[in-house]
C-alpha positions as CSV (number, residue, x, y, z in Angstrom):
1,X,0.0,0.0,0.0
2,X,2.6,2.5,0.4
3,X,3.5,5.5,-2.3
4,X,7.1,4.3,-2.2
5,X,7.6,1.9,-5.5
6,X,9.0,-1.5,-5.1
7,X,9.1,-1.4,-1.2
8,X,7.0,-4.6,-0.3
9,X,8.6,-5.5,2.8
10,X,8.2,-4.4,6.6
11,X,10.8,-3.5,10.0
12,X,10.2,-3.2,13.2
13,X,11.8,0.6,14.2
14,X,13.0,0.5,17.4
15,X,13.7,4.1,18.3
16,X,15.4,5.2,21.6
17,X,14.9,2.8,24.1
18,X,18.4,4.0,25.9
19,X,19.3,3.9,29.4
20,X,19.0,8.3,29.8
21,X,15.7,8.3,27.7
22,X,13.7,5.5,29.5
23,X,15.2,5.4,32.7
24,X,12.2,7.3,34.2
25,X,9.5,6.7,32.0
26,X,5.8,5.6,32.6
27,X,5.1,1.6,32.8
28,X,8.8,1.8,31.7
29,X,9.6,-2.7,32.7
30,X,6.2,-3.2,30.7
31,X,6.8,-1.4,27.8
32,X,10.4,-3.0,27.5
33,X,9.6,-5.9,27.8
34,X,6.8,-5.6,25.1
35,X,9.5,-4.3,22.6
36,X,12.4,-7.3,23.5
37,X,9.2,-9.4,22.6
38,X,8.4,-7.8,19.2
39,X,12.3,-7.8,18.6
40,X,12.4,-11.8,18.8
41,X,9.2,-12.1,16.7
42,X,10.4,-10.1,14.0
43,X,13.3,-12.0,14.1
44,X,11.7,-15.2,14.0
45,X,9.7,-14.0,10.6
46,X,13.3,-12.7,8.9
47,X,11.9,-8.9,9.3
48,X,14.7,-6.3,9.9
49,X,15.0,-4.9,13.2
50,X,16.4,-1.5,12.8
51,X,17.5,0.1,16.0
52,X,17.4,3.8,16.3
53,X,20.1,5.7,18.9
54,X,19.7,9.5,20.1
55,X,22.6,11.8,21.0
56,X,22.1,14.8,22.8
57,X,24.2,17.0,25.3
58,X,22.0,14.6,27.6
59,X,22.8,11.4,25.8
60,X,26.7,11.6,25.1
61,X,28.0,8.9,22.6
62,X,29.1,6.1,24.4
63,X,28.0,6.8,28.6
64,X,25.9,4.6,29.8
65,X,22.8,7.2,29.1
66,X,23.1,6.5,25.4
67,X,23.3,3.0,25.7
68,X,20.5,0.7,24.9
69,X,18.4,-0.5,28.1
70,X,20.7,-4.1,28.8
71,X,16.9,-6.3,28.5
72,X,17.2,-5.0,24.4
73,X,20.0,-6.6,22.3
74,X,20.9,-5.6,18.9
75,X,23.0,-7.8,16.7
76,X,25.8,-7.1,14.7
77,X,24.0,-7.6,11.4
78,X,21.0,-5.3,12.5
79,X,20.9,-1.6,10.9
80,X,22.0,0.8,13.8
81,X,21.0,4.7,13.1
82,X,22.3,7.7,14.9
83,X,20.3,10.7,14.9
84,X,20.7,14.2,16.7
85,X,16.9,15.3,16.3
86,X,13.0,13.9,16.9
87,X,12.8,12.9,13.6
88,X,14.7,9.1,13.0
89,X,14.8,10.7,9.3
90,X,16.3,14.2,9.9
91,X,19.4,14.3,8.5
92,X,20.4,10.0,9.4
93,X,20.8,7.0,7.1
94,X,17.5,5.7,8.3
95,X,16.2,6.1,4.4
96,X,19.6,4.2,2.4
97,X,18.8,1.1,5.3
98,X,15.1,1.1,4.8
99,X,16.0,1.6,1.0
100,X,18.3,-1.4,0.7
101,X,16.0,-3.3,2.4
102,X,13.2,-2.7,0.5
103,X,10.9,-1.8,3.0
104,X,8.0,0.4,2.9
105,X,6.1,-0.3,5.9
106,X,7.5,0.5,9.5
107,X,6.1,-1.0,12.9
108,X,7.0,1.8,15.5
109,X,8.2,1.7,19.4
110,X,9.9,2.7,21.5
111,X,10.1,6.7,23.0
112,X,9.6,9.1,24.1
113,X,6.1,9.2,22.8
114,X,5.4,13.0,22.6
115,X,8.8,13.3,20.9
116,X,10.6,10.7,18.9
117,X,7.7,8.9,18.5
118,X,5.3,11.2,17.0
119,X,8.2,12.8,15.0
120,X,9.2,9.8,12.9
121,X,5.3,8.4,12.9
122,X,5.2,11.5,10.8
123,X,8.4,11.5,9.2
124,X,7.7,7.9,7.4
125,X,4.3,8.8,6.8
126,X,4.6,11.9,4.8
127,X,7.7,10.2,3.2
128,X,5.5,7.9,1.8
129,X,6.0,5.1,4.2
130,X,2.9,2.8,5.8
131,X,3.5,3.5,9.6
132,X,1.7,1.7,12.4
133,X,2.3,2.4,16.0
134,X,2.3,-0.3,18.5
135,X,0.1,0.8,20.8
136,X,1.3,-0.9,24.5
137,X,4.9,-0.4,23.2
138,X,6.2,3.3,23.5
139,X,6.3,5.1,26.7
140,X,7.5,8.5,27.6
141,X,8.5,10.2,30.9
142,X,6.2,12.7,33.6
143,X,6.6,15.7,31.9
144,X,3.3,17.3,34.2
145,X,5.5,19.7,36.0
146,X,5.9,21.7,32.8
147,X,2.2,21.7,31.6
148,X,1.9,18.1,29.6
149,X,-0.8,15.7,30.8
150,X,-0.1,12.8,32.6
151,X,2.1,9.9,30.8
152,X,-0.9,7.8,30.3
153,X,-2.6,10.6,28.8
154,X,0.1,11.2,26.6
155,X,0.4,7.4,25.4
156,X,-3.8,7.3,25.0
157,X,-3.8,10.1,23.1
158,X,-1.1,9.4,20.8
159,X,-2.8,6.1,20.0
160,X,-6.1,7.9,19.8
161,X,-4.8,10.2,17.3
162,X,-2.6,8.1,15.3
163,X,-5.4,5.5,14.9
164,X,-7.2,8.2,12.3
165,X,-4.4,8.9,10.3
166,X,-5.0,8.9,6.3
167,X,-3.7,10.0,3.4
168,X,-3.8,9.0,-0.2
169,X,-1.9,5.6,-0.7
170,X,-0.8,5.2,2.7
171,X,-1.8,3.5,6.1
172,X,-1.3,4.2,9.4
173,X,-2.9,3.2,12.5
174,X,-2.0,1.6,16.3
175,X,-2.2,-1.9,16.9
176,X,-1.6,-4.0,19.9
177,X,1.9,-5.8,19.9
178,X,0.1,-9.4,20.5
179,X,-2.0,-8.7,17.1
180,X,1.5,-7.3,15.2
181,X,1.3,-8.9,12.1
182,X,4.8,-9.2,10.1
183,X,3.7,-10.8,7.2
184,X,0.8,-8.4,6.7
């Protein structure tokens, strides 16, 4: 279904789930663990798992803030993209490994939800991609203090919302990890 020609295959993006990112965030074991499950599944049906890493003055290259959360382990032969903004497309090699890969349909988790997530949700999608957000896999942290609704909130709407999304040759939508479909 997607816009992008000759793309017919699907990855699970697996976008930030480091040490300084999810350290504090809401249902934060859960949601892990959800993701290390989806990981093995897509594994199991040959789909690429493409690991997304954030650097920040926050998330230095190589402290143990940057690193992936030790539950979630990438291999060697698993795309691994570095990016500096929300976006897992701004100004990365997330398109040249999606590209070589063929793929044209992205399964998203990960965090933080109101910022990485939503980003590259619509980053694929107005890129052409088909992008569906696993809805009990992304979490983000309590940002109430400054004004945003609670973390559930934040997840429930971002599911709500995503749910809806159209556009002309593309699909989008949330889905439950247990009903993640790989071959779809």
């Amino acid at each position: 279904m997607t816009t992008l020609t000759d793309r017919p295959h699907t990855a699970l993006l697996v976008v930030d789930v480091q040490n300084g990112v999810v350290g504090g965030a809401h249902d934060r074991d859960r949601v892990v663990a959800t993701i290390a499950g989806l990981v093995d599944r897509a594994r199991d049906a040959a789909v690429p798992v493409v690991w997304v890493q954030h650097r920040s003055d926050d998330l230095p290259p190589d402290s143990e803030q940057w690193r992936i959360v030790p539950e979630l382990s990438r291999r060697d032969d698993e795309p691994l993209v570095h990016k500096a903004y929300g976006d897992s497309f701004e100004d990365t090699d997330l398109e040249p490994v999606l590209a070589a890969a063929r793929v044209g349909r992205l399964v998203v988790t990960g965090a933080q939800t109101d910022a990485c997530i939503r980003s590259t949700l619509h980053g694929a999608f107005t890129r052409g991609y088909d992008a569906t957000l696993v809805a009990d896999a992304h979490t983000t942290e309590d940002l109430s203090a400054y004004g945003a609704p609670p973390p559930a909130q934040v997840i429930a709407h971002t599911n709500l919302y995503w749910s809806f999304q159209t556009a002309p040759g593309r699909t989008a939508g949330t889905v439950e990890a247990a009903e993640v479909d790989f071959a779809a």
